[in-house]
Structures are given as structure tokens and as C-alpha cells.
DRENDRENLO-336802 format. One record per residue (C-alpha): residue number from 1; residue in three letters; x, y, z. Coordinates in nm, 3 decimals, padded with zeros to 5 digits. Layout:
% residues N
NUM;ALA;X;Y;Z;
...
% end
This chain:
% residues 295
1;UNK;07.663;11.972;00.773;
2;UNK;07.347;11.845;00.941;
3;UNK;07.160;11.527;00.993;
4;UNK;06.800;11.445;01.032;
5;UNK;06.741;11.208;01.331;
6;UNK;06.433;10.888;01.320;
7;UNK;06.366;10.670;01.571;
8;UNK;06.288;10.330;01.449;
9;UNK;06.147;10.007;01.646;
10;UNK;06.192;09.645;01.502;
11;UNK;06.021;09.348;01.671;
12;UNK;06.190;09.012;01.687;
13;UNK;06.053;08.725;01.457;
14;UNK;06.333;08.450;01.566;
15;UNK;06.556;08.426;01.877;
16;UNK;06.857;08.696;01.863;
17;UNK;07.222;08.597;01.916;
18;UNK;07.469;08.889;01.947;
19;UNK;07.773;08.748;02.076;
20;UNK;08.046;08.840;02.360;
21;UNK;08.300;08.624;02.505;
22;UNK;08.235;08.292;02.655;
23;UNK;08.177;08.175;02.983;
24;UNK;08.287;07.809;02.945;
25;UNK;08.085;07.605;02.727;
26;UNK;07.835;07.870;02.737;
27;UNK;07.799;08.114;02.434;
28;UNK;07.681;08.444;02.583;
29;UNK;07.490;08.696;02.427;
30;UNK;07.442;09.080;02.456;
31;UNK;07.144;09.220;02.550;
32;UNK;07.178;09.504;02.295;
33;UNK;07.251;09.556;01.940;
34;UNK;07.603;09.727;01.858;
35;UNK;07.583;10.014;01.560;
36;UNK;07.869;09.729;01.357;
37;UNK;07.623;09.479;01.317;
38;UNK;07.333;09.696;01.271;
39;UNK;07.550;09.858;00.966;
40;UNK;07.655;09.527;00.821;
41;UNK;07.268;09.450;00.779;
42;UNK;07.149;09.762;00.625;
43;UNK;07.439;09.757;00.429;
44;UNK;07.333;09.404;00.315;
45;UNK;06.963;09.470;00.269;
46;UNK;07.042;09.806;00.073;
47;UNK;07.319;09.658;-00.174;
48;UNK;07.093;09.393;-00.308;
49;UNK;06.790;09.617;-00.352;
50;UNK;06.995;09.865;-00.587;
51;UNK;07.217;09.608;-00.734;
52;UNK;06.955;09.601;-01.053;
53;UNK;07.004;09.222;-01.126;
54;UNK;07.433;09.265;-01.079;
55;UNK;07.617;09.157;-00.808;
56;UNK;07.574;09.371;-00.487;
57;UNK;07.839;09.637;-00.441;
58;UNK;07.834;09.529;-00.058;
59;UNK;08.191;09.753;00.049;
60;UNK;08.054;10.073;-00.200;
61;UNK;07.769;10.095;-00.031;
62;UNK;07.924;10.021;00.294;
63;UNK;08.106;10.285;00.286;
64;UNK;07.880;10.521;00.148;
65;UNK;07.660;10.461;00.446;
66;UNK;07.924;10.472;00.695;
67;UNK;08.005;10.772;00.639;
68;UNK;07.665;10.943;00.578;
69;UNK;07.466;10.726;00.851;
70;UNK;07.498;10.730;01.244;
71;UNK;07.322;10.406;01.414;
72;UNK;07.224;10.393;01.758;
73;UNK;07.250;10.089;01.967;
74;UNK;06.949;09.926;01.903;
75;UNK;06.818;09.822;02.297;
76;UNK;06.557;09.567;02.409;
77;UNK;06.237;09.726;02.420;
78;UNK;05.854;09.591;02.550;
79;UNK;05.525;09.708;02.425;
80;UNK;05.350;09.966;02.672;
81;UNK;05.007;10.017;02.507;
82;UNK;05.047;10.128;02.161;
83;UNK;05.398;10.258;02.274;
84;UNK;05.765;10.085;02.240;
85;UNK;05.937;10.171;02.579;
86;UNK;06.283;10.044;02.572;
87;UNK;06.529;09.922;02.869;
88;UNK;06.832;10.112;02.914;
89;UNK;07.162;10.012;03.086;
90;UNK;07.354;10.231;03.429;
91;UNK;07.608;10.120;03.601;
92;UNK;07.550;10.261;03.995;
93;UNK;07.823;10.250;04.253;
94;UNK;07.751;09.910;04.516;
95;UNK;07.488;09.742;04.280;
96;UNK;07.675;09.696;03.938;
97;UNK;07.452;09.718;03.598;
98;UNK;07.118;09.798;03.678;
99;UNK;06.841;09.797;03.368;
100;UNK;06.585;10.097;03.366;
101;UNK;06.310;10.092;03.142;
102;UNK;06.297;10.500;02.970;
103;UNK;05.938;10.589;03.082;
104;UNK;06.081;10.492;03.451;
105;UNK;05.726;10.340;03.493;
106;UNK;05.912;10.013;03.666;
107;UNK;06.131;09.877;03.944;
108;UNK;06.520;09.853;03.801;
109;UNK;06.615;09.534;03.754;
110;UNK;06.944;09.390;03.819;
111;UNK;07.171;09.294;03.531;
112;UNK;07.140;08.941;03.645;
113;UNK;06.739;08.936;03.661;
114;UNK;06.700;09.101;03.345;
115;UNK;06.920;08.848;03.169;
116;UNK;06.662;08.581;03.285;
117;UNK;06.344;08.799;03.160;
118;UNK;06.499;08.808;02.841;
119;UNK;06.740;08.529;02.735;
120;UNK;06.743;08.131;02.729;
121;UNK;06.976;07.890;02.582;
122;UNK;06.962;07.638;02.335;
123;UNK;07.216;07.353;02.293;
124;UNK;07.399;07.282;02.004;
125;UNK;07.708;07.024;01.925;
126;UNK;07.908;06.976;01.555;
127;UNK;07.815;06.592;01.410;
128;UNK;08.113;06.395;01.305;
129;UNK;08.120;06.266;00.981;
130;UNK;08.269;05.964;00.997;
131;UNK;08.030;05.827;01.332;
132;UNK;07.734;06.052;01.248;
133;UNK;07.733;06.152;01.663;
134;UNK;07.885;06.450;01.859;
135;UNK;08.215;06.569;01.818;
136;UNK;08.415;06.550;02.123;
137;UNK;08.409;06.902;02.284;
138;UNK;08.174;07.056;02.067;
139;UNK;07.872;07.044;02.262;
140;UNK;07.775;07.422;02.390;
141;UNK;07.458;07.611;02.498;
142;UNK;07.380;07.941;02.301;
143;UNK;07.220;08.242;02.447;
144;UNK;06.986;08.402;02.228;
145;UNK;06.703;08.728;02.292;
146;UNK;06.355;08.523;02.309;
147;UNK;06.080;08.693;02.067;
148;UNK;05.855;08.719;02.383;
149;UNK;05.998;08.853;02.769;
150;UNK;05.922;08.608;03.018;
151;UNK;05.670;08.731;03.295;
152;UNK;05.892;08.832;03.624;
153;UNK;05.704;08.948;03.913;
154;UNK;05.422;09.225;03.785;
155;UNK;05.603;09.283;03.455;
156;UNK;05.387;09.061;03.236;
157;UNK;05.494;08.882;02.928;
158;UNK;05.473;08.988;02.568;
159;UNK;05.667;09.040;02.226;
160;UNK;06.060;09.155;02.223;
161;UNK;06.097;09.474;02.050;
162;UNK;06.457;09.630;01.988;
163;UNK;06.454;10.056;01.981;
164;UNK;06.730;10.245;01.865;
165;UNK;06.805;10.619;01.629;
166;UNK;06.920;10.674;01.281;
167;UNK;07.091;10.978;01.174;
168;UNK;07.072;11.069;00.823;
169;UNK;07.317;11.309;00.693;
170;UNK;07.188;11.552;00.455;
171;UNK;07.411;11.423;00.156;
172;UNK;07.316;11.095;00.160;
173;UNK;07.149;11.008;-00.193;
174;UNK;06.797;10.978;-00.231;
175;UNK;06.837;10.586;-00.366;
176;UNK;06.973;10.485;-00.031;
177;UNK;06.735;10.721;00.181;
178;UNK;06.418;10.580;00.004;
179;UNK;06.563;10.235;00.029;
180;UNK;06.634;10.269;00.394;
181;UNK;06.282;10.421;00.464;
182;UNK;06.128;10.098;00.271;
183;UNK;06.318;09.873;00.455;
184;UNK;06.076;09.675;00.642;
185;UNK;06.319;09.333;00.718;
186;UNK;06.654;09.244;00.791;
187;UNK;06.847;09.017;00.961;
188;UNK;07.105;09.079;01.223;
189;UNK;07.356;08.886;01.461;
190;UNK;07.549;08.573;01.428;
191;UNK;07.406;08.191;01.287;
192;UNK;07.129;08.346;01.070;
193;UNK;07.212;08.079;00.829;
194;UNK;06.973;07.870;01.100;
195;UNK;06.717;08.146;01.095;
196;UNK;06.783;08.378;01.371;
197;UNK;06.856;08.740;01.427;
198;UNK;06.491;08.775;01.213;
199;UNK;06.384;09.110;01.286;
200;UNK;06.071;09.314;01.154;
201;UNK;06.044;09.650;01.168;
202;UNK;05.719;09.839;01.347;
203;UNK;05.543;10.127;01.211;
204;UNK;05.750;10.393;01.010;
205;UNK;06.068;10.607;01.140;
206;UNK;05.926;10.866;01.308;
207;UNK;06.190;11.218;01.336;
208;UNK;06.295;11.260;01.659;
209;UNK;06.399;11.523;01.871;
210;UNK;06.638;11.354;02.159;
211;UNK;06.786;11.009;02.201;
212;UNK;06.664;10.798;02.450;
213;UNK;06.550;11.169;02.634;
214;UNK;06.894;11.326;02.611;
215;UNK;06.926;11.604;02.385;
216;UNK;07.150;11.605;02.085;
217;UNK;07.310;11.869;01.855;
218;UNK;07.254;11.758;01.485;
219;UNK;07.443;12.075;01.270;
220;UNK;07.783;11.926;01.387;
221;UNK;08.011;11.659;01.173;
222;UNK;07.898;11.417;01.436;
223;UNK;07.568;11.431;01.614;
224;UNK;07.644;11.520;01.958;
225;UNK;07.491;11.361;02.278;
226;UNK;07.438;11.561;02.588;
227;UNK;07.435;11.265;02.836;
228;UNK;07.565;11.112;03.162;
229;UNK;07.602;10.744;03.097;
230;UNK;07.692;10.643;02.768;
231;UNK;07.439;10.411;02.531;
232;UNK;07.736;10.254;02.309;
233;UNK;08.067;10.175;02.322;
234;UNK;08.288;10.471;02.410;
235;UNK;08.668;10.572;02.369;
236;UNK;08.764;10.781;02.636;
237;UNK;09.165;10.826;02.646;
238;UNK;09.187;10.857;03.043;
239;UNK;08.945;10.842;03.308;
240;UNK;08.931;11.170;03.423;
241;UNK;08.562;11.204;03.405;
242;UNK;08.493;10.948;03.684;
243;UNK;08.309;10.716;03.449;
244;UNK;08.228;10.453;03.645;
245;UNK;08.158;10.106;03.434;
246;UNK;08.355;09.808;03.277;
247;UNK;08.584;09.789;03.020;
248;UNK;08.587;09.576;02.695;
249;UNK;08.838;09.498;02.443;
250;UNK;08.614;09.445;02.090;
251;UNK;08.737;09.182;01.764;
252;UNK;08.557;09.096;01.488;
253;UNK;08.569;08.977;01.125;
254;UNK;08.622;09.176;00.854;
255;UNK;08.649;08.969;00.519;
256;UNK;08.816;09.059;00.225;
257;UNK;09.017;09.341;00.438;
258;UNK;09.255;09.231;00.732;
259;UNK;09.021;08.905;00.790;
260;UNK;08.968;09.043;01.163;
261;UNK;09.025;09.374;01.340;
262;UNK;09.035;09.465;01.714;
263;UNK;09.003;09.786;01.893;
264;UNK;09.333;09.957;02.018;
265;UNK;09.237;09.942;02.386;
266;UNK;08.946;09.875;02.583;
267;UNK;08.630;10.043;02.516;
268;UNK;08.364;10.138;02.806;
269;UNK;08.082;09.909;02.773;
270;UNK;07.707;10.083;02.749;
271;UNK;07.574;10.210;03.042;
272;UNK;07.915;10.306;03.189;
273;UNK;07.827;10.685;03.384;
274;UNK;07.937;10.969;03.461;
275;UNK;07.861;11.205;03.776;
276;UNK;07.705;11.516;03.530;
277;UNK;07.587;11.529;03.165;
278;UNK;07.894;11.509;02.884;
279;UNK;07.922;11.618;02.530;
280;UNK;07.951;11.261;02.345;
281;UNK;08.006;11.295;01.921;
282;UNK;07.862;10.955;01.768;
283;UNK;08.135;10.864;01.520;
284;UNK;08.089;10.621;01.203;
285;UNK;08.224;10.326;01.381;
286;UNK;07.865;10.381;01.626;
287;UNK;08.108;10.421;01.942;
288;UNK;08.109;10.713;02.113;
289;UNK;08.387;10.972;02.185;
290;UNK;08.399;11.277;02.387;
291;UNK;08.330;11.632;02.192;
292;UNK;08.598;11.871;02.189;
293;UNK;08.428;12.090;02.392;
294;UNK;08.339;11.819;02.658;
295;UNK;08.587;11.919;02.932;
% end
């Protein structure tokens, strides 16, 4: 088996919301793009182009691409010249989650700071019926991605890009593979009924030979990552590698199925590291696992 791997870059047309638990009345958002969501909207965009008129065969080609596609995390990314450079998440022992943009041309920046470069909130409350005013309790703030990073210090402002890989498997069909190379929109994240999560994509997918500068193996079942921090959500069994990070427990939705689904245990979050490189397989789910020959 072996897979063919594109880097792609998609610039935000409406403020992203990608959401994580709560802080309060505050609905926080990730600064990233997990490989689930990023599959739900292919799959979307690609089973109405080939439906022909019928109804979309949304969990057929689901599965289809799950099993012949590996997304990347798709991470927040600024325009360097003609260039995409995106900002990539370590966690360092004494300062936390530091954000480091991949041509290392910058200062770090704090998880903190970098949240304020990128986010804001908007407010938002449910109307009752009955009194046409605010339901009681239901007034929040949502954090969304801005379509333009707000000037800090000598970074400058400009548009909000979003940078990730796609691995295509050799044995995906040429109807998907075409449709995927024409996709040029999609929409990704939670409330796009009220228009956001827009995103364009820039330019074509150019092959690559690395992700995010680490080299990979592509002529296994599962691309393989030679890395020391890891740029999705990873399953590690026991912490014998040092990894050095925080841990989250994922849920989501998953309709017509078991309505919702959780993982097992708790995940490493992206940017958790290690002290030397590891062998990390990209499975269909987008998390990643440790390679049988990683210890």
C-alpha cells in the first residue's frame, strides 16, 4: 500500500468556531482544526457533488474516505510573502503551550498571547417565545478564529489561513480524487447554519515531501510520522515516553449511529512532546498512535 501526500492551505471567509469545553458562560474554541471535522466536511462537499441529482450517500462515502484518506490537523497559518507559514503548538517544561510559527522566523508566543492574536468573542442568548426577550441563562460569549490576526507587537495584521496534509491512498477512486482536487469551498466547525466555519481554499494541493518538516514514511498501512511532539490527538497506552503535555477526554455526535461517541480514555492534546523523535502511524480516526516499531 502507499499514499501520495498534498499539502493544502484554505483561508478563512467567516469567523471559525471549533469547540472544546466551556469555561463558564464562555464557549471556547480551538485554535486548530481536528482531522473529525475536517472529514465530516469533505465528506459533505464530496457526497453532493457525485450524488447525480439523488440524495447524497453521506455514510458511503464517509466511509470510503475514511478509510482511503489521512487528514492532518489543519493549523492557523499567516501569509509570509507569497508563502503560507503556519503556527505550530509545544508544550516546554516551566512555560506550558508555547506557539511557534514553522519557518521559526518569530518570537514564540505564549498559549495565552496567541489566543488574543487570533480569537474574539461574540455574544449570543436564545429569544423566548412567549416574551420575545432573553431566555434566562442563555446568554453566552462564543469564541470564534477572526478572518484577519490582530497586530501584536512587530507581527503585523493580515488574513487567517489554516495549513494542514492530505494523504491519498493509492486505491481511492478517481471520482473522489478529482472531486477532492476540485474542491475549492467547504465549510467546517459548529453554527454554520449562521454562516461561519466559511473556508476557501488557496492555490492547488501541492505533493509534499514531510509534514510540517518532519519526515514521514508513506509505503506503510498508515503514513508514519518521524516526530517529537505530536500535531493531533494521540493514544499512547502509558507514558513511558516522557511525553510531556495535557490530557483530553473527546465526545461528539454521531447521528444516525450511537447519537454520540466518546474516546475510551484521555487523548494527548497537540503539541504534547517528547524528549527525541518517535515513530507516530496517522490512523483513520486523524489521531495519532505510536508505530510498532516506535520503542
Amino acid at each position: 500500500m502507499s499514499w501520495s501526500l498534498y499539502r493544502w492551505t484554505w483561508q478563512l471567509e467567516s469567523p471559525l468556531y471549533v469547540g472544546m469545553p466551556p469555561a463558564g458562560s464562555l464557549n471556547r474554541c480551538r485554535l486548530y482544526v481536528p482531522a473529525r471535522a475536517l472529514w465530516g466536511a469533505v465528506t459533505a462537499e464530496m457526497a453532493r457533488a457525485t450524488a447525480g441529482g439523488g440524495f447524497p450517500e453521506y455514510e458511503k462515502v464517509g466511509e470510503e474516505l475514511r478509510q482511503e484518506l489521512r487528514f492532518t490537523y489543519l493549523f492557523p497559518a499567516e501569509r509570509v510573502g507569497n508563502e503560507w507559514r503556519a503556527w505550530l503548538p509545544r508544550y516546554e517544561e516551566k512555560r506550558g503551550l508555547v506557539w511557534q510559527r514553522e519557518d521559526a522566523a518569530c518570537n514564540e508566543l505564549p498559549d495565552r498571547q496567541f489566543r488574543m492574536r487570533l480569537l474574539s468573542a461574540q455574544p449570543s442568548t436564545a429569544i423566548e417565545p412567549s416574551s420575545d426577550t432573553a431566555a434566562e441563562g442563555s446568554l453566552r460569549e462564543t469564541e470564534c478564529m477572526n478572518t484577519r490576526w490582530r497586530q501584536h507587537r512587530d507581527l503585523p495584521s493580515g488574513p487567517v489561513g489554516l495549513v494542514g496534509y492530505v494523504l491519498m491512498n493509492s486505491n481511492l477512486r478517481k471520482e473522489l480524487r478529482e472531486g477532492l482536487e476540485q474542491l475549492n469551498f467547504t465549510t467546517v466547525g459548529g453554527d454554520a447554519r449562521y454562516g461561519l466555519g466559511r473556508l476557501r481554499r488557496i492555490g492547488g494541493m501541492s505533493q509534499a515531501a514531510d509534514v510540517f518538516g518532519c519526515r514521514v514514511d508513506l509505503a506503510r498501512d498508515n503514513p508514519v510520522v518521524d516526530a517529537e511532539r505530536v500535531l493531533g490527538h494521540a493514544n499512547v497506552c502509558a507514558n513511558n515516553l516522557g511525553l510531556m503535555g495535557e490530557l483530553e477526554l473527546l465526545r461528539g455526535w454521531d447521528y444516525g449511529k450511537r447519537d454520540h461517541w466518546r474516546t475510551e480514555k484521555p487523548l494527548w492534546m497537540p503539541g504534547s512532546a517528547t524528549n527525541e523523535p518517535r515513530k507516530w502511524r496517522i490512523a483513520a480516526s486523524g489521531h495519532w498512535l505510536l508505530a510498532d516499531d516506535a520503542l
